[in-house]
N, C-alpha and C positions, 0 to 999 in steps of 0.2 A: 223107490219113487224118484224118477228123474225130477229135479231142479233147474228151473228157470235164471238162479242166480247168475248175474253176471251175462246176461244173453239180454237178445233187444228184443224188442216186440214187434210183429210183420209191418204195425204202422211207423216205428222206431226206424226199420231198416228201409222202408221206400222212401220215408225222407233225409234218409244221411247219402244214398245212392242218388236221388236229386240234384240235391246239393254240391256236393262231389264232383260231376258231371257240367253243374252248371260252372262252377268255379275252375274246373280246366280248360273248359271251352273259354271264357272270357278273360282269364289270364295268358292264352297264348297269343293275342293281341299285343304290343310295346305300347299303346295308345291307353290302353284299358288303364281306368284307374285303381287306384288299390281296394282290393275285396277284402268283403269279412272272411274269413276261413270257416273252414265247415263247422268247425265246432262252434262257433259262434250263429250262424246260423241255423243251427240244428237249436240249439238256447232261444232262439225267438219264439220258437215253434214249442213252447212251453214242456217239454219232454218232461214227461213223469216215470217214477219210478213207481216200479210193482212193489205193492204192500209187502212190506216184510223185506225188502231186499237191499242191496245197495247202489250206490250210485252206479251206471252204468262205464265205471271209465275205461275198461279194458276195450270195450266196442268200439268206441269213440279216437281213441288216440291212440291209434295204431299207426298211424305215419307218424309219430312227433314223438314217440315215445320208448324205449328201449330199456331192455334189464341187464346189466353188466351181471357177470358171472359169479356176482355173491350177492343176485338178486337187489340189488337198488336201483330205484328206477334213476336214466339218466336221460335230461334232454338234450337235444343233438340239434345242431344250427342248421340254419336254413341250407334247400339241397342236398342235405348230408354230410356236408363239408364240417371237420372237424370234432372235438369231444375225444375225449380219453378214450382210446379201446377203437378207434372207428380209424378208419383207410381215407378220411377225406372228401371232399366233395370232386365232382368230376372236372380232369384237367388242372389240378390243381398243383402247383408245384412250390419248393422252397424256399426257392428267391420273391422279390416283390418284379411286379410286374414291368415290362418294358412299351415301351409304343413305339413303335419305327415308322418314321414320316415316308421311309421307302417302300413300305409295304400296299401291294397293291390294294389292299382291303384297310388300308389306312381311313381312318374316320376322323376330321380335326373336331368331330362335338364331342371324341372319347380324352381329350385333352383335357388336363387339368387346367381347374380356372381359379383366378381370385378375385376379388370384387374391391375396385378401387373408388376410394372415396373420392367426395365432388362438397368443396364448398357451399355450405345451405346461405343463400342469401337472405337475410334477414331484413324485411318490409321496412323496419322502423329505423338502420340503418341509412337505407337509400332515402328515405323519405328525412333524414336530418340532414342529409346532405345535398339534397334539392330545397330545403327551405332556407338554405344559406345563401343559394344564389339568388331565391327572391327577393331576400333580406338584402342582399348588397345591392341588389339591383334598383331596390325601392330609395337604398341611401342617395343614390345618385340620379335616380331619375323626378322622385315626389312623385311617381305618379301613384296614388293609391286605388285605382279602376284597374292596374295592370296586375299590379300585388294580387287585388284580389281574384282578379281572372286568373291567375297562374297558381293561386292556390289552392281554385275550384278544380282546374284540370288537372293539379298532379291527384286530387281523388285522397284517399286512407284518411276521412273524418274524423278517426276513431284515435290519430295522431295530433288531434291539433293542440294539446297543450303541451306538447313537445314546440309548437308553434309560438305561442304565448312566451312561451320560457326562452326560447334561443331567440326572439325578438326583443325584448327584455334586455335578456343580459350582453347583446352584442352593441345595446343601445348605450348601456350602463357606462361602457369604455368607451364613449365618445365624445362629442362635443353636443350643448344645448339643443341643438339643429336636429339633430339623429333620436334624443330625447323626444322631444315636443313631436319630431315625424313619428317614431313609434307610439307616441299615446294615440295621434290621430288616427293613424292605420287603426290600432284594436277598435278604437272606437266605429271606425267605418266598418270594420269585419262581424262586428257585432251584430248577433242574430241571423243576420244573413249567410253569414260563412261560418261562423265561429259563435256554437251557442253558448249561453251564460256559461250553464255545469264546466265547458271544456275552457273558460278563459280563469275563470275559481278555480279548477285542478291545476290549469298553469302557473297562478300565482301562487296557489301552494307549494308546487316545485319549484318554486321560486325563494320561499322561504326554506322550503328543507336544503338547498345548496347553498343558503346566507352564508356560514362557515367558509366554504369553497372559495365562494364568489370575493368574499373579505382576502383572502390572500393575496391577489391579481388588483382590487381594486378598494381603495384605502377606505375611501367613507362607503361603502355598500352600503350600509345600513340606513343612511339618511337621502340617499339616491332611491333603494328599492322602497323605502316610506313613502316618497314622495310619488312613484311609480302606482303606489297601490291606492297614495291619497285622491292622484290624479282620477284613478280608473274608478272611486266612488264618486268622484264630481260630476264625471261623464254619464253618470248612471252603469257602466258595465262591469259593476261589483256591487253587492248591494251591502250598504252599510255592514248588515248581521254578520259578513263574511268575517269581519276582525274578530267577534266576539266569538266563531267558531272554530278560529283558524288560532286563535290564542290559547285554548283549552289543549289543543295536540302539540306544541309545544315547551321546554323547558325553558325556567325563566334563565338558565346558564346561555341560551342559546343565539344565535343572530337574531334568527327567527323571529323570535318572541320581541328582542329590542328593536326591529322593525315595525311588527304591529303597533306597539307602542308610541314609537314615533311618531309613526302616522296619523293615533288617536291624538296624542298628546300636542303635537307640533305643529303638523298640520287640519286635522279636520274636528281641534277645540278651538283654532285659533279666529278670532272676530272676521270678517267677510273671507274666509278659507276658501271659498269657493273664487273670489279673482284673485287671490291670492297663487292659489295652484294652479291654476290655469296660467298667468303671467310667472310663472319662476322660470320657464325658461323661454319665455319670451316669444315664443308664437313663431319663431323664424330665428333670422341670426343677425338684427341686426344691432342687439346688444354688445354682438362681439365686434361688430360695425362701431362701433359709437367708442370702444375701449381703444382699438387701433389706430382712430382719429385721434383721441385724447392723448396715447403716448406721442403721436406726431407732434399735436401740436406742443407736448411740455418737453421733447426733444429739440422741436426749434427754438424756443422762448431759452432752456440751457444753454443753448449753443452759439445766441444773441450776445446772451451774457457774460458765456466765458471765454468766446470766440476760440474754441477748437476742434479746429474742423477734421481731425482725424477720429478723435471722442464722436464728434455727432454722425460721421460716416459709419462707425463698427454701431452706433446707437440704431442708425436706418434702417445695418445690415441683419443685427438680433432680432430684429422685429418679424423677419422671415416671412412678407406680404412683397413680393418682386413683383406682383401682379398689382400691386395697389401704389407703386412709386409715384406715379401721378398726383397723388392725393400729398404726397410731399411737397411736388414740385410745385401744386397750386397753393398750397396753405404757405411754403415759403414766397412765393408772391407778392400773396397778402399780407403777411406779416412785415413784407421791406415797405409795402405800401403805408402801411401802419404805423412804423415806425420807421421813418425814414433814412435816420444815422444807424441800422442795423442796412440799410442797401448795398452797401460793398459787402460784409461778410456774405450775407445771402446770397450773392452772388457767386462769391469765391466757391462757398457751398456746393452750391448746384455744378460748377464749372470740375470742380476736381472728382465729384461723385460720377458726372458724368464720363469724364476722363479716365476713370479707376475701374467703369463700365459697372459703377453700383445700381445704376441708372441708365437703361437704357434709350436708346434711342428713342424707339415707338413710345415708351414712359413719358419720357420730355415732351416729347410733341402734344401727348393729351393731356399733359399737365397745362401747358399752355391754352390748349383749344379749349380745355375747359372751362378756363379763365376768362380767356376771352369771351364764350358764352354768358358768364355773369356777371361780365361789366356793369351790364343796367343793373341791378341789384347792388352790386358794390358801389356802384355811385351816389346810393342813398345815402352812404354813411363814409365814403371818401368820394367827395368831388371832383376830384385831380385822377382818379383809378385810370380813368381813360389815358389821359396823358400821360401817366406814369407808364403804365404797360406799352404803349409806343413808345414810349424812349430805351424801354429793356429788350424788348424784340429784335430790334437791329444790332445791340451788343453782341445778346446772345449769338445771333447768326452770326458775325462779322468773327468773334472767337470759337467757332467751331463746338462748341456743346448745345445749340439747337438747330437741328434739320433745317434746308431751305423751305421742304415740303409743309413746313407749317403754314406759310401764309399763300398756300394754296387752300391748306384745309380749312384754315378759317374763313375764308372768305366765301364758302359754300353753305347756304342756307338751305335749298332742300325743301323747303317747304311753300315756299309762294314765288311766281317769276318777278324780274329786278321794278317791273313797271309796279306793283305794289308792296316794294320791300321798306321803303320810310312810311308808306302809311301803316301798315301793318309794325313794323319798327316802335313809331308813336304809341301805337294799341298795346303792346305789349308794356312800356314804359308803363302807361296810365294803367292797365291791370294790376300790375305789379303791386305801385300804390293801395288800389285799393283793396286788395288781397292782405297785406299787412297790418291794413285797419283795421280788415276783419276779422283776422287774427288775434288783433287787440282787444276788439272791442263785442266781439261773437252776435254784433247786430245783422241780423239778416236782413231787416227790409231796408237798411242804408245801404247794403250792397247793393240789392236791386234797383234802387234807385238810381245809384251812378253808375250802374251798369245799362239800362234804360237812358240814362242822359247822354253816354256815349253814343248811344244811336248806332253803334255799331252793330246789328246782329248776325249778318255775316262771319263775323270773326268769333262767334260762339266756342266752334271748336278749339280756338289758341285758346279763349278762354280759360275752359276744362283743364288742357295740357298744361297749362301755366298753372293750375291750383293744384293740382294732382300731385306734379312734380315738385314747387314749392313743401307742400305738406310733407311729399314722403324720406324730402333732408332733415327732420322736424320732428318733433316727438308725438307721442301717442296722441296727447291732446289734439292737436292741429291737425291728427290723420283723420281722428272722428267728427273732428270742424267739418273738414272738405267734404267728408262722406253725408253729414247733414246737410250744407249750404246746396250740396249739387240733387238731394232730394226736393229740398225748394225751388232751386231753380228750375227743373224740371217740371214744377206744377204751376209755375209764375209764365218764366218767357221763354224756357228754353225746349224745345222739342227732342223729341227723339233719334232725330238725325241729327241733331248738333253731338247729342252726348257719343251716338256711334262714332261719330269722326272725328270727335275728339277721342275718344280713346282708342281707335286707328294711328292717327296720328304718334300718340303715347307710345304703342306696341311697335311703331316701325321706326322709333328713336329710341327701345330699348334697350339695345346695345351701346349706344352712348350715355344714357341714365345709370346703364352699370358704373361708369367708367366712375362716377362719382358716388353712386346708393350699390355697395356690394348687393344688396339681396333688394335691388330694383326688381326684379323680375317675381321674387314673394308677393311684392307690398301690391305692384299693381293686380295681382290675381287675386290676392284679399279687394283691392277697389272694386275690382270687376263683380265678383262675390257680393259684394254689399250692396252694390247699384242692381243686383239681382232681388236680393231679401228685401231693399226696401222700395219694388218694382219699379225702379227708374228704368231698367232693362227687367226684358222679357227673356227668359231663356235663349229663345228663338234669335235674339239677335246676336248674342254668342257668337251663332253658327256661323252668322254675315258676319260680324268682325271677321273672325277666323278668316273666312275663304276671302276677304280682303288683302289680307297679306300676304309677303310672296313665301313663296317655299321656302326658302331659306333664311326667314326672318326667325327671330329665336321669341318672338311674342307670339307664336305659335304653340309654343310651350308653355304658355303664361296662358294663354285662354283655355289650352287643355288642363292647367292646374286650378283656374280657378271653376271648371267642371269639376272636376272631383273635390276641391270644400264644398260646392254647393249640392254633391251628390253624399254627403258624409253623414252618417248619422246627427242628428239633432244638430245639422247645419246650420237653421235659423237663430238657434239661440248662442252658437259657437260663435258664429259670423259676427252677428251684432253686439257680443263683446271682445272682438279682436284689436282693439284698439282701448279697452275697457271699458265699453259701452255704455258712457255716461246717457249720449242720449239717443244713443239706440234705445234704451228701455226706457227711458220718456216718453219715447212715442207712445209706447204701449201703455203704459201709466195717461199719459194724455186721453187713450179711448175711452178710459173707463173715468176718469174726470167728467168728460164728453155725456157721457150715460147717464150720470147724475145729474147736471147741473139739468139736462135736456128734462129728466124726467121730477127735477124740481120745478122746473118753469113748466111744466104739462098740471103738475098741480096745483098749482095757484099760483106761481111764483108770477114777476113783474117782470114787462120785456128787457128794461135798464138793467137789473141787476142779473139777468142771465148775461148780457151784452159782455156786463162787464166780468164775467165769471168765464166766457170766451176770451176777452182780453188777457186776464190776469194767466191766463195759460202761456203765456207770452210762445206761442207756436204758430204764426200768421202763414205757415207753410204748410200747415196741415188742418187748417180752417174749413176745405171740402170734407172731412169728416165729419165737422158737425153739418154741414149741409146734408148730405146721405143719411147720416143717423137719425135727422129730423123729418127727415121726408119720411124715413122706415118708420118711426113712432105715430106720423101723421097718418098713417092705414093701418098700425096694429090698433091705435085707439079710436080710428075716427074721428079728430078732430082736428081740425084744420089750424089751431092755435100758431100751429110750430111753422104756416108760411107769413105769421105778422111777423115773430122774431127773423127770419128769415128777412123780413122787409127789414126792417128797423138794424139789423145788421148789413145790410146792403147800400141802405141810404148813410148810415156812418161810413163806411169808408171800411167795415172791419172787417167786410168780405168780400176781395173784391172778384171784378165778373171770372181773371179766371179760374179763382178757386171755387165759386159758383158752376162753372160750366164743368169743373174737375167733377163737383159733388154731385151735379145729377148724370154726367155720363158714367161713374161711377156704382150709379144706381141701375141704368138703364140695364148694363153690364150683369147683373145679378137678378134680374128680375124673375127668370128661371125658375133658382133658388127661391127667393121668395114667392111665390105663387104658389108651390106646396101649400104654404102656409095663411097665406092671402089670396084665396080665389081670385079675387080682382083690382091684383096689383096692375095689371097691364092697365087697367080703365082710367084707376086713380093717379098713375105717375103719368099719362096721355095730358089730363087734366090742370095734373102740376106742374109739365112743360107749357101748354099753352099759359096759362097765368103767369109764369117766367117769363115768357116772353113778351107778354103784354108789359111788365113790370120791365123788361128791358135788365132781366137779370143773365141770360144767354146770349153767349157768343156768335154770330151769325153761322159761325162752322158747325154749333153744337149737331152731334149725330155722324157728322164725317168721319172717315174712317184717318183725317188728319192728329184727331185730338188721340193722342198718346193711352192706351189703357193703364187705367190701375189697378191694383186689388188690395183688398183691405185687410 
């Protein structure tokens, strides 16, 4: 009985002939891609074997498979080529192959190839070394609109507490100035560019390189405290961040003595919040104030011990070439002072300048300077005048001060020669009463002798004169000027006096340097202020700006006071930049306001609200309780709130135009209110005519002359 063993089955053998077929036709293709081999496809096709028998493999692998001559099976490499016992594949020879580029059948794809590597540029690379130039770019420019803009387009969000971190620590090695502008910036980027999670991961990386950062820079640890106390005052760390950021750290660590710091040093310590905000001072003019003080206890040494090569190498350590001026006036003053110190002083100046410690152009604005604050020093030396003309012609006559000085000085600049004594007088008399006010922080005796001067034309020297007075002067007297000039503005001063006066300001800011190094900070905080406490409208900004010429550098100063007033929690930053005594009185004032109004609505007596106005002692912000009492007099429907209105009218304790303040005020809002009052338009209609009857409005009220406020 013949056996089927080891044979295929007719359906076995029509699909391995298939396959076969198919696989030599699509392999003589170079394009074709790699096939299964038949024996692999004959396996899909589930190929059984006959009951009883065994695998079919002699059928099957017939091309792949060979028996050497003591019967073992051997497999043989592709083609035929090679295997023990076998001749080779075809053409196949001993040596290794050659390629001859002269061959006419020469192919360069049959060329051997290698694959050469390419530097992989890494994102976060390029992106640390584009925030470096932000970063210096912002130290020297202030402007934080631009920072931000350039950190929105270089784009990689996903980097920014590499941002946090190298803003930080390039701040850390600086001076105050670089400090104070990097908290600002985070604070501005906040939310908008840079959200919480990435500015908390930054400061984390901040603490895990404490260690590092200690090598290079001594106190790290009481800098980056302060850095992190700052960013929970500001709100853009939230307190809990210490408590978690404390747990991932060892107490061996920087790390960990920074948190610490920060809880302990700064944000346990009694008002920590103006405390951190004022440590470095908001600008630079602390470092202003220290360079003044070596000057003036170098000249007072050098009075005493008279040696003028000592106070020379004293001038020259001091390494402010740009600020010699401030030498050459304060020695001046000092010969004025003290009289029998005049010839040293002299000598001083004469071989400084000689030695070229002191330059030329220095001298000369040391002098112009002077001569600009005669009227001022004549308060307190009588004789200044005559003394400094008797030095002027010395100086020139022995060659250490320029002829060009009594060109410069003699150029005013600001009004022609037919009004320069009366204008001359105006400024004397302001002066005066500028230092009373400074004394005595009475507001409405300003106004009154400013009223009695009858000058109102001269509004804008006014301004220029307070401004600049203030900003040689400490914090106090900066937040005097920023209150007095919100008064004045609701009293008698209009809103094109305060534009042209601070026109005026910004086109003499190059010579306000010459004496206030960071003139150009201080007035863009005023500018800022008289924004927040809507003395200025945004809008007027714009018109200052395009006021000035191109190449005035208070151009810079209006674009920087845009960006404080476009910064995060601007309003509450602004009004204490100067340590906002009574910037937040005002606000404390409204809500004073609110009670005593809604005492007197229920029972109270017209006198003692009167005098509960009074004891506010704020006669500049008196149209608030005007406004506030008109709004009570339609949420409640009673009219109570226009007796007190009378009875504070006919005292004297409101006068018409904090009256006409408080209802254009209102009229302003009426919008708003109407939500909530259907018929507010009818009832404030109502409440004007009876003003007016009462003769409590100013004939202008409703013009578009009276200056807007908002509340």
């Amino acid at each position: 009985m013949a056996s089927n063993e080891g044979f295929l089955t007719e359906e076995q053998r029509e699909t391995l002939k298939i396959a076969t077929q198919n696989a030599e036709i699509l392999s003589s293709s170079p394009k074709s891609p790699p096939l299964k081999s038949p024996t692999s496809l004959i396996s899909e096709h589930h190929i059984k074997v006959p009951a009883g028998g065994k695998a079919p493999t002699a059928g099957i692998a017939v091309r792949h498979v060979r028996r050497s001559q003591s019967g073992k099976i051997v497999r043989v490499k592709k083609d035929g080529g090679g295997g023990k016992g076998t001749w080779g594949k075809l053409l196949d020879t001993d040596g290794q192959s050659h390629i001859d580029r002269n061959d006419p059948n020469y192919d360069s794809g049959e060329e051997p190839y290698q694959l050469v590597g390419s530097a992989v540029r890494d994102p976060l690379d390029e992106y640390k070394k584009a925030v470096v130039s932000i970063i210096e770019e912002y130290f020297g420019t202030s402007d934080v609109e631009l920072a931000a803009s350039d950190l929105r387009e270089l784009g990689s969000s996903e980097y920014h507490p590499y941002f946090v971190k190298r803003l930080v620590s390039m701040a850390m090695d600086r001076h105050d100035k670089e400090k104070e502008m990097a908290s600002v910036l985070l604070s501005a980027l906040y939310a908008d560019v840079i959200s919480s999670a990435q500015i908390s991961q930054g400061f984390v990386m901040l603490l895990d390189s404490a260690d590092d950062l200690a090598v290079d820079i001594l106190d790290t640890v009481d800098i980056l405290a302060l850095f992190i106390a700052r960013a929970v005052v500001d709100d853009i760390l939230p307190p809990a961040f210490l408590t978690r950021a404390k747990k991932t750290f060892l107490e061996s660590s920087k790390g960990f003595q920074v948190i610490q710091t920060a809880e302990k040093s700064y944000l346990s310590a009694p008002h920590h919040a103006e405390l951190v905000e004022r440590r470095w001072g908001g600008s630079t003019h602390i470092t202003v104030e220290e360079v003044k003080k070596k000057i003036a206890d170098l000249l007072r040494e050098y009075v005493e011990s008279g040696d003028t090569s000592e106070a020379c190498r004293c001038i020259r350590e001091l390494g402010v070439s740009f600020f010699h001026h401030e030498v050459v006036k304060r020695a001046l003053v000092l010969s004025m002072e003290i009289r029998t110190a005049e010839p040293l002083i002299m000598k001083l100046l004469k071989e400084a300048a000689e030695e070229g410690l002191i330059s030329s152009s220095q001298m000369v604005k040391g002098f112009v300077r002077l001569a600009e604050s005669l009227d001022d020093l004549a308060l307190d030396i009588p004789t200044a005048k005559t003394l400094f003309q008797s030095v002027v012609p010395q100086a020139i006559s022995e060659g250490w001060l320029d002829a060009s000085f009594l060109k410069s000085s003699g150029e005013d600049g600001e009004v022609g020669d037919k009004d320069d004594k009366k204008v001359g007088r105006y400024k004397e008399e302001v002066v005066t009463i500028i230092h009373e006010y400074f004394l005595s922080d009475d507001i409405p005796e300003l106004i009154r002798n400013l009223e009695d001067l009858g000058e109102p034309e001269f509004n804008p020297f006014f301004l220029k004169k307070l401004i600049t007075l203030a900003m040689d002067r400490k914090s106090r007297e900066k937040e005097m000027a920023s209150v007095l000039l919100s008064a004045l503005h609701f009293e008698i001063f209009s809103t094109e006096d305060i534009v042209n006066g601070f026109v005026m300001l910004l086109e003499s800011a190059e010579d306000t340097s010459l004496d206030i190094l960071d003139a150009s900070n201080e007035l863009a905080y005023f500018l800022a202020r008289a924004v927040i406490d809507d003395v200025l409208a945004p809008l007027n900004l714009e018109e200052i700006g395009s006021r000035l010429p191109s190449t005035c550098s208070g151009s810079e100063t209006v674009h920087m006071a845009r960006s404080l007033i476009a910064a995060r929690h601007a309003g509450e930053r602004i009004l204490r930049c100067w340590g906002g005594g009574t910037g937040w009185a005002v606000e404390d004032a409204k809500d004073k306001i609110l009670k005593l109004l809604e005492e007197y609505e229920s029972g109270g007596v017209v006198s003692e609200a009167c005098q509960c106005i009074r004891d506010l002692g704020m006669p500049f912000f008196n149209h608030e309780v005007v406004k506030k009492a008109l709004v009570m007099a339609m949420e409640k429907k009673n009219d109570r709130m226009l007796d007190l209105l009378q009875e504070c009218f006919s005292e004297g304790l409101i006068t018409i135009n904090q009256m006409t303040r408080g209802f254009t005020r209102m009229k302003d809002g009426l919008d708003d209110l109407a939500l909530d009052i259907p018929n507010a338009g009818e009832k404030f209609d109502f409440y004007v005519e009876y003003a007016r009857k009462k003769g409590w409005l100013l004939l202008s009220f409703g013009s578009s002359d009276i200056p807007d406020a908002a509340s």
